[in-house]
N, C-alpha and C positions, 0 to 999 in steps of 0.2 A: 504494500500500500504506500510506503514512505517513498518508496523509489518512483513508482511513476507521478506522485502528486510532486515530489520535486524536481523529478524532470522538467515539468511545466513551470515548477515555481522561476529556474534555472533560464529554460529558453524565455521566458518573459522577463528575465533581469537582462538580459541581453540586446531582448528591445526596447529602443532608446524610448520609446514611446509607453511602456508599461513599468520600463524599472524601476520606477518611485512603488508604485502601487506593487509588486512583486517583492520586492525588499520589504517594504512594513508588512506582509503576510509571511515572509519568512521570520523576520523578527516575532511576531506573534504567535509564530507556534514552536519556535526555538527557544526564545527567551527564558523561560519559566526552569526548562530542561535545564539549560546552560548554567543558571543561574543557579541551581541547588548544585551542579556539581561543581562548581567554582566555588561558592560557599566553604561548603564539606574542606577544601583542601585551605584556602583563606581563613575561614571565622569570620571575619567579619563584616558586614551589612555594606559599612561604603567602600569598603574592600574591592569585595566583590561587584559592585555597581561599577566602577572605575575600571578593572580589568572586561566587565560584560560589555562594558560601550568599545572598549579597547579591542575588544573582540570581532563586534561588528563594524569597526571603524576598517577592520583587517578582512573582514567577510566582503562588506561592500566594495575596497581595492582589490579583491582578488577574485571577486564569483565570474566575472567575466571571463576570465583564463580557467575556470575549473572546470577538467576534463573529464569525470563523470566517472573515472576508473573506481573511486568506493562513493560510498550512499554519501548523499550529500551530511546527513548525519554523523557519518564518523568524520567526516571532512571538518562539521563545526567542532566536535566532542576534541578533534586534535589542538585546533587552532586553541582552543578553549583553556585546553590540560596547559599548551607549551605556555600558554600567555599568562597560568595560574604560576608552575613553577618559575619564569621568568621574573615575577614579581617575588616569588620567596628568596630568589636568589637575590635582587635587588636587597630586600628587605636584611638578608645576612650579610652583604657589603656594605649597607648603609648603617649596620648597627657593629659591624665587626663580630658578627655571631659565629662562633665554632660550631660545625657540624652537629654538635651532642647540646649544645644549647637552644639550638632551631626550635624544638618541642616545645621547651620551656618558654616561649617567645610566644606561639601558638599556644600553648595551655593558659597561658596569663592573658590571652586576647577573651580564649573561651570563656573565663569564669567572670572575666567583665562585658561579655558581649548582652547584650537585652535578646530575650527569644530564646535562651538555653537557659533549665532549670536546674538549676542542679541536683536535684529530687529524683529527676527522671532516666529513665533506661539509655534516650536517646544522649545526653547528656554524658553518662557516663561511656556509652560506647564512642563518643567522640573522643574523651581522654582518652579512650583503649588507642584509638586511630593514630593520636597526637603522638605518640608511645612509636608508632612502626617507621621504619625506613623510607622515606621518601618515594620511593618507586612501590613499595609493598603497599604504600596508604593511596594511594592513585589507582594501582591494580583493586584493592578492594573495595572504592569509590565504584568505580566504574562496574564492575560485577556486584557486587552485594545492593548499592543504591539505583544504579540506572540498569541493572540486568543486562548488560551492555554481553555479548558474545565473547568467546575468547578470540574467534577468528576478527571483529570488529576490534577486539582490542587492540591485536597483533599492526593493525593498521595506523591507531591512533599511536602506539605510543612503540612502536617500528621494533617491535621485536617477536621472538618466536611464540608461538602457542604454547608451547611446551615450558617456557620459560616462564609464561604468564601464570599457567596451570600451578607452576612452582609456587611461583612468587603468592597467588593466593590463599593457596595452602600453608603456606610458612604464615602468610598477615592472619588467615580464620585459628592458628592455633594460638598465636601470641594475642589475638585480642580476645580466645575465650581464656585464657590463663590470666589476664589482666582483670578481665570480668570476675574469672572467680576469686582471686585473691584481693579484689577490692573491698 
């Protein structure tokens, strides 16, 4: 279904004559999507609004050239992922963060963000998340929150299946260990 509606969305950003109105229907039904898994890896609200527009600032300069090789969908999901960790790396340059203090940086975003309770399940499996490797907490964004495919992963974030299979199995047992000994 997502392929051929944005086939059309695609060939109508292309004509000069429809691609105002094509772009804000892609927006509308991207947006929401993109937005929670930018979140997830950010925390926080204007965080996140800042790299989402960043996003589609990067969508609109480039739908024109997109060659339709994956669903337009992983095509956002990537641009998405690179322009979230591009900002956490910014973020560790500009604070002079060590590797092993990244979380800690993220964990103190989380417990003062509004919309996360500390009360709740979701809450704490965010710490569990805060907790994993950078690539492990991306791999299990993307499968555990957006069901996202291992072969659609393999696209976004350009590596094997196999590896991804790994990698979420290592993130689902470190964040049930985190769970339980919380």
């Amino acid at each position: 279904m997502y392929k051929e509606d944005d086939h059309i969305l695609v060939s109508a950003f292309r004509n000069e004559a429809t691609k105002d109105t094509a772009f804000t229907q892609l927006v509308r039904k991207y947006q929401e999507r993109l937005y929670w898994h930018i979140r997830r890896l950010v925390i926080a609200h204007e965080d996140t609004n800042d790299i989402l527009q960043n996003v589609f600032v990067k969508v609109w300069q480039n739908l024109g050239g997109f060659r339709e090789e994956a669903n337009l969908y992983t095509w956002l999901y990537r641009i998405a992922t690179n322009e979230s960790l591009n900002w956490i790396e910014q973020q560790k340059k500009r604070r002079a963060l060590p590797l092993s203090e990244t979380e800690d940086f993220l964990s103190a975003r989380l417990v003062t963000e509004k919309g996360y309770d500390a009360g709740k399940i979701e809450w704490k499996l965010q710490q569990a998340l805060l907790a994993l490797p950078e690539k492990q907490r991306v791999v299990f964004t993307l499968r555990y929150y957006d069901e996202m495919p291992y072969e659609q992963m393999s696209v976004v974030l350009e590596t094997s299946v196999g590896a991804l299979k790994a990698s979420y199995h290592h993130a689902v047992k470190k964040v049930e260990t985190y769970l339980l000994n919380d």
